[in-house]
VEXSETOR-39798 format. One record per residue (C-alpha): x, y, z. Coordinates in steps of 0.1 Angstrom, whole numbers. Layout:
N
+-------+-------+-------+
|     x |     y |     z |
+-------+-------+-------+
|     X |     Y |     Z |
...
+-------+-------+-------+
//
This chain:
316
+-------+-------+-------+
|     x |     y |     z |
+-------+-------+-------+
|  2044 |  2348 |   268 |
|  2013 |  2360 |   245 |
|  1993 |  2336 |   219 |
|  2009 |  2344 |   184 |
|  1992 |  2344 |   156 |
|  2021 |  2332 |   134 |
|  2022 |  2326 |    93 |
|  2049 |  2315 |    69 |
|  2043 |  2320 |    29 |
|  2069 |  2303 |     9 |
|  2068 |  2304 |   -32 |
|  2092 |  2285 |   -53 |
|  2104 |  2293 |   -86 |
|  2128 |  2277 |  -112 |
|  2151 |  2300 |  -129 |
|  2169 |  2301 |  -165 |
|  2196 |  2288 |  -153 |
|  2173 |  2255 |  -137 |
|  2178 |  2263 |  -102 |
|  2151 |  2269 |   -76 |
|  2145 |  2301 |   -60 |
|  2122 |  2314 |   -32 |
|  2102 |  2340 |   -51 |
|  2078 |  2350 |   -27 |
|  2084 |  2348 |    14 |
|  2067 |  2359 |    41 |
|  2066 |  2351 |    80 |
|  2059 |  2363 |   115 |
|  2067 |  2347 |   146 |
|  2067 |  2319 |   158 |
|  2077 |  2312 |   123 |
|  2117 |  2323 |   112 |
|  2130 |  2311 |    75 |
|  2166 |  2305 |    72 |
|  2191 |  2307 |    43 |
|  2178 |  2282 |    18 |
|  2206 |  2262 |     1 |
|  2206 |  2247 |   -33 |
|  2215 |  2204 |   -26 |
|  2234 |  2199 |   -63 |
|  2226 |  2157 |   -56 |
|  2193 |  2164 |   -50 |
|  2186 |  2190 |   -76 |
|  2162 |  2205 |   -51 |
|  2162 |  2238 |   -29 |
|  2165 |  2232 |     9 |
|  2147 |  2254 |    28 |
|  2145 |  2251 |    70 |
|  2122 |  2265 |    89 |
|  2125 |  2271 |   129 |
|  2106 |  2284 |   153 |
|  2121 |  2303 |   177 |
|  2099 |  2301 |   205 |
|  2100 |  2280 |   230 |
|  2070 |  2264 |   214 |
|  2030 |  2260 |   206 |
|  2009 |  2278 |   235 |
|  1973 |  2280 |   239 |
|  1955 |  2308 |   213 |
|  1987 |  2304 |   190 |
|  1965 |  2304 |   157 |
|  1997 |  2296 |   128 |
|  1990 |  2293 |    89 |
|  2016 |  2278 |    63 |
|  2014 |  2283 |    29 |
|  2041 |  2266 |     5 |
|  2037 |  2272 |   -34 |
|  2058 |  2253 |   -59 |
|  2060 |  2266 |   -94 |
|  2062 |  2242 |  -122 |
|  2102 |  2227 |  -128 |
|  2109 |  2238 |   -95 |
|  2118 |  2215 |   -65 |
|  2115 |  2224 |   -27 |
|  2130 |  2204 |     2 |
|  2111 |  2220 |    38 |
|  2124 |  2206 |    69 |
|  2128 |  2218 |   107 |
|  2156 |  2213 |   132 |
|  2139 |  2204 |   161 |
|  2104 |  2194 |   173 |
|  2075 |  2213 |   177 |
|  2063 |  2213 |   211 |
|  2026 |  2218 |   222 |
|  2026 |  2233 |   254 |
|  2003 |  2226 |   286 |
|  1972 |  2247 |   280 |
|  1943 |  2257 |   305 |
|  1911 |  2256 |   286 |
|  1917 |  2269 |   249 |
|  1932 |  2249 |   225 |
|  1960 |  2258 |   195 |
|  1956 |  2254 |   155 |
|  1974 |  2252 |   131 |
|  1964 |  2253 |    93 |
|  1987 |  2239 |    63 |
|  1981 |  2243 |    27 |
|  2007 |  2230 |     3 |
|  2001 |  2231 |   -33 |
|  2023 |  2221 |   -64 |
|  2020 |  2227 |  -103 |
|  2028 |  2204 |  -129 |
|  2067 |  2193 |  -130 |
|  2073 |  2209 |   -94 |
|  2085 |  2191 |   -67 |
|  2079 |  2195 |   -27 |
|  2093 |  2176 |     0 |
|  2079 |  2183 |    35 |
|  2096 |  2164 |    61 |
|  2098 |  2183 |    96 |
|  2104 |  2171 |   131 |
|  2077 |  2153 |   152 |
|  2054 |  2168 |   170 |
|  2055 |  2165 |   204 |
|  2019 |  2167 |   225 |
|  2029 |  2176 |   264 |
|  2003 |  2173 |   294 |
|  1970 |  2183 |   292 |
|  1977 |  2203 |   255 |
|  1948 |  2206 |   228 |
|  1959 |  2212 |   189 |
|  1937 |  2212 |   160 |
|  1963 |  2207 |   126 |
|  1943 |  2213 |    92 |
|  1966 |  2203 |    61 |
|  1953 |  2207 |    28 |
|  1974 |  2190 |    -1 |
|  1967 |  2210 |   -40 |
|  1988 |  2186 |   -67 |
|  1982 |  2197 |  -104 |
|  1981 |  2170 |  -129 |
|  2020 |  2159 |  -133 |
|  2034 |  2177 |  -104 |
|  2049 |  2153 |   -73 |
|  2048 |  2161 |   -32 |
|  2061 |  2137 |    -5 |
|  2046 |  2151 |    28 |
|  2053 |  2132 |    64 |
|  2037 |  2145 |    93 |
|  2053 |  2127 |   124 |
|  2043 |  2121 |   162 |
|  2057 |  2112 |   193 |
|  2040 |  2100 |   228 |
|  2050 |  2132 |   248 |
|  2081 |  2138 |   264 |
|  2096 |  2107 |   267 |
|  2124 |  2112 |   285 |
|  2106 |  2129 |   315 |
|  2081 |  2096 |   315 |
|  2057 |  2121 |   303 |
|  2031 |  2102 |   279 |
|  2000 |  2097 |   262 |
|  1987 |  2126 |   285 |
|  1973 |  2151 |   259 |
|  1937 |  2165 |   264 |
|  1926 |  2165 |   225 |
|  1947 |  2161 |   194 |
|  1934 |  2166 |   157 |
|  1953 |  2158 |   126 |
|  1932 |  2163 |    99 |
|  1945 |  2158 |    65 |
|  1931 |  2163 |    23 |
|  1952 |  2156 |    -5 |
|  1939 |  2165 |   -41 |
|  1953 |  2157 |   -71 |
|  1942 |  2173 |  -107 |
|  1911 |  2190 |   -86 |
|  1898 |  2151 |   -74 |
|  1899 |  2143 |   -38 |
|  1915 |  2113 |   -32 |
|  1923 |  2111 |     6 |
|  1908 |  2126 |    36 |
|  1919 |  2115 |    68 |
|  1913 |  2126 |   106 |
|  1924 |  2113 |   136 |
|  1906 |  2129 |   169 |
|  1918 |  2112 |   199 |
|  1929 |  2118 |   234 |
|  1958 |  2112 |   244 |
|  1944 |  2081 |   267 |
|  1928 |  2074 |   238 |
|  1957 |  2071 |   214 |
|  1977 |  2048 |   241 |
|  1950 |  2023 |   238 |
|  1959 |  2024 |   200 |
|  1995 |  2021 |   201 |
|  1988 |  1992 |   229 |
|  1978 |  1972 |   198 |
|  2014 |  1972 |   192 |
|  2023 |  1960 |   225 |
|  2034 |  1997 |   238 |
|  2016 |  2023 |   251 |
|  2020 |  2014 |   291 |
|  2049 |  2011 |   313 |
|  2062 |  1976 |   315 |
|  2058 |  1959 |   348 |
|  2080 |  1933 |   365 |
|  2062 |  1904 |   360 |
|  2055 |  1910 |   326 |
|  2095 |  1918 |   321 |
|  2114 |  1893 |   300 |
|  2078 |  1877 |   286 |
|  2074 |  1899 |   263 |
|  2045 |  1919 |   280 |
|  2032 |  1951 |   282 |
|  1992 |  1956 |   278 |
|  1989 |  1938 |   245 |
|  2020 |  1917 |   243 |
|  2032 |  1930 |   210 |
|  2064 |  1925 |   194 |
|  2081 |  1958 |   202 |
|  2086 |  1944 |   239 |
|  2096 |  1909 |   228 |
|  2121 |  1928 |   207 |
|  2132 |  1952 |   238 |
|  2136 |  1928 |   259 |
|  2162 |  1915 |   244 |
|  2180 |  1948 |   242 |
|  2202 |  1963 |   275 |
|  2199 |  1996 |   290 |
|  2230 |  2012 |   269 |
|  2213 |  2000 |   237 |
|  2178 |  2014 |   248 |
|  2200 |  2045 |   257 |
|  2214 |  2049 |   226 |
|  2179 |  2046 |   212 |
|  2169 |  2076 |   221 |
|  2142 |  2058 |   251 |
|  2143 |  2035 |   282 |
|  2135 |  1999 |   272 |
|  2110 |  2002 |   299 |
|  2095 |  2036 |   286 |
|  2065 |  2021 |   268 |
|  2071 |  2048 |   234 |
|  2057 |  2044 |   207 |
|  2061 |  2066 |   177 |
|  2036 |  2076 |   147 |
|  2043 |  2087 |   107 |
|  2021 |  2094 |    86 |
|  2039 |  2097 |    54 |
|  2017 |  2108 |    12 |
|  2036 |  2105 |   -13 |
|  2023 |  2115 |   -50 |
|  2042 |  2107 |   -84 |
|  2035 |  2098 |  -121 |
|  2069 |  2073 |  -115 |
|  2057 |  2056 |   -86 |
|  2023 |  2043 |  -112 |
|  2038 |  2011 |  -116 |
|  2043 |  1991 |   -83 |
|  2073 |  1981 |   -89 |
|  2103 |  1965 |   -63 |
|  2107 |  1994 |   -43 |
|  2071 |  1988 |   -30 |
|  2085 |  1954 |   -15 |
|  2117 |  1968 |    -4 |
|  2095 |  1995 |    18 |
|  2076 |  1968 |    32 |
|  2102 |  1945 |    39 |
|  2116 |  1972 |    66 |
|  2080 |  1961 |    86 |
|  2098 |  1942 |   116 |
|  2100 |  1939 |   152 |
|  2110 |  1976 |   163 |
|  2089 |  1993 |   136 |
|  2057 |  1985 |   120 |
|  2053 |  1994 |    82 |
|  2022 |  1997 |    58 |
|  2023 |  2007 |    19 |
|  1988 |  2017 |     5 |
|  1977 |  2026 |   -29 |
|  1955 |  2058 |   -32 |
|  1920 |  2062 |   -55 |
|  1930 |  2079 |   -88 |
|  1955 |  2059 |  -106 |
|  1978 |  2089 |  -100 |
|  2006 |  2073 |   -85 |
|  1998 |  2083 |   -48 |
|  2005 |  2063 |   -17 |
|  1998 |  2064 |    17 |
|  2027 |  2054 |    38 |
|  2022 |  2042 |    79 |
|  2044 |  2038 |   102 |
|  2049 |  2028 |   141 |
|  2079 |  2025 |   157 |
|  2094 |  2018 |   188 |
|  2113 |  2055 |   194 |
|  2121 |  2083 |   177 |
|  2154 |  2068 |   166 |
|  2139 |  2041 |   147 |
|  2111 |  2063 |   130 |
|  2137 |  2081 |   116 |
|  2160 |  2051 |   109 |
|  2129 |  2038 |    90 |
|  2124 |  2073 |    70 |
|  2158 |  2072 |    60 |
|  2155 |  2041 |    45 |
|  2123 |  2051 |    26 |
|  2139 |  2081 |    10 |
|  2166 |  2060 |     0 |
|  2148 |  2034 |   -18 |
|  2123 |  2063 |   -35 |
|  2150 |  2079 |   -50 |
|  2162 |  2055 |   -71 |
|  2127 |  2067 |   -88 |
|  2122 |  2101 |   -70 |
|  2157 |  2114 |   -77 |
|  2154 |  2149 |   -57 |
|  2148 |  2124 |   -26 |
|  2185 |  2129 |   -28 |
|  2190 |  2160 |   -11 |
|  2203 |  2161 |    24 |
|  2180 |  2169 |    48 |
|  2204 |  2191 |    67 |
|  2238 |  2212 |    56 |
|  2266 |  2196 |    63 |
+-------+-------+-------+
//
């Protein structure tokens, strides 16, 4: 299979009659729009987006561009992960730029990404949010493929990440590691390594953290159901920005986001420069069940202020 050189263009408008329309689209493969659906609960336009490839490959060079007009509301998601294949030498990128005018709303909440053996990806995402207009973005990660015991055993893997808000930078992120590299991070959380039997039932696993004490105490058709061996050493990553005028005031939904930090999933609520009403919004978690167990739960307690948090993320 050749490299692709993929793009998707999305524009969202609000018409007369309130409802949100894609007024512009354009993409080429890998990229494939579906038929977006209006969520009435929501008040938001849900738009998925798959890829109908078997995944990323080394020379794929992909750009997304997502417009939202002002009064208009955009929900993006995926239905599956997006794989980054094993590449020889090259590497794959990706850029992102999402931008939003004053009263729109985006929501971007796709499946993880999922780094395979010896892979190199570059991600460049550039946030644009006029004065007044509201994004949540999540960009998720997993180990590798867990369920083949295949971890942690990327070559290179860049996120790089800007988020402006009335023209004034006021995040810039990057995270440049290799995939050994990254297991020594989420070691810090007690995964990260293949538990061994001497350290089973004490709670260890390289660092000792609380994940293991926690899986320990869970049996194998638990773990199953989990999506990941209790044994497997996962560990999964979101990053999540959130950006609203309503969310100025931290109010009780900060604590209630906090108070899902626990044994199986780590969670950190940070207030951005500005005085905008952005956040940043970390999370580690034990598997890919409790990430988005712990997501779930976010957008839940966000919508009682962030109403179009609402809509479903998939057609029922």
């Amino acid at each position: 299979m050749g490299e692709f050189s993929g793009h998707l263009k999305l524009r969202a408008e609000v018409r007369e009659n309130g409802k949100t329309v894609l007024a512009g689209q354009s993409f080429r493969a890998p990229f494939h729009v579906g038929k977006a659906y209006w969520d009435e609960e929501g008040a938001a336009l849900r738009v998925q987006v798959v890829n109908p490839t078997a995944g990323i490959l080394e020379g794929d060079k992909l750009e997304t561009e997502i417009a939202v007009g002002s009064g208009a509301a955009l929900l993006v998601t995926t239905p599956s992960a997006s794989r980054v294949f094993h590449m020889r030498a090259g590497e794959a990128v990706a850029s992102q730029k999402f931008s939003v005018e004053a009263g729109g709303w985006l929501e971007f909440l796709p499946e993880p990404l999922v780094p395979h053996d010896r892979s190199s990806f570059r991600q460049v995402t550039e946030i644009e949010v006029a004065e007044g207009g509201e994004i949540a973005f999540a960009d998720l990660l997993m180990p590798g493929r867990i369920a083949r015991g295949e971890m942690w055993s990327w070559s290179r893997l860049r996120l790089e990440l800007s988020v402006r808000v009335g023209g004034e930078l006021i995040l810039r992120e990057r995270l440049d590691q290799s995939g050994e590299e990254m297991k020594a991070l989420a070691k810090l959380a007690g995964v990260g390594e293949l538990k061994s039997e001497e350290g089973r039932g004490k709670g260890e696993s390289g660092g000792g953290g609380v994940f293991n004490r926690e899986w320990t105490r869970m049996d194998a058709n638990a773990a199953a159901e989990n999506g990941a061996s209790a044994e497997s050493g996962a560990c999964c990553f979101g990053n999540v920005v959130i950006v609203s005028r309503k969310l100025e005031e931290c109010g009780a939904w900060r604590e209630w986001i906090e108070a899902l930090h626990g044994a199986r999933a780590w969670v950190g609520v940070s207030a951005l420069r500005g005085g905008c009403g952005a956040w940043s919004l970390k999370i580690v978690a034990a598997d890919g069940a409790e990430l988005r167990r712990v997501l779930g739960e976010v957008r839940e307690i966000l919508a009682e202020r962030l109403p179009r948090m609402r809509a479903a993320l998939r057609r029922v």
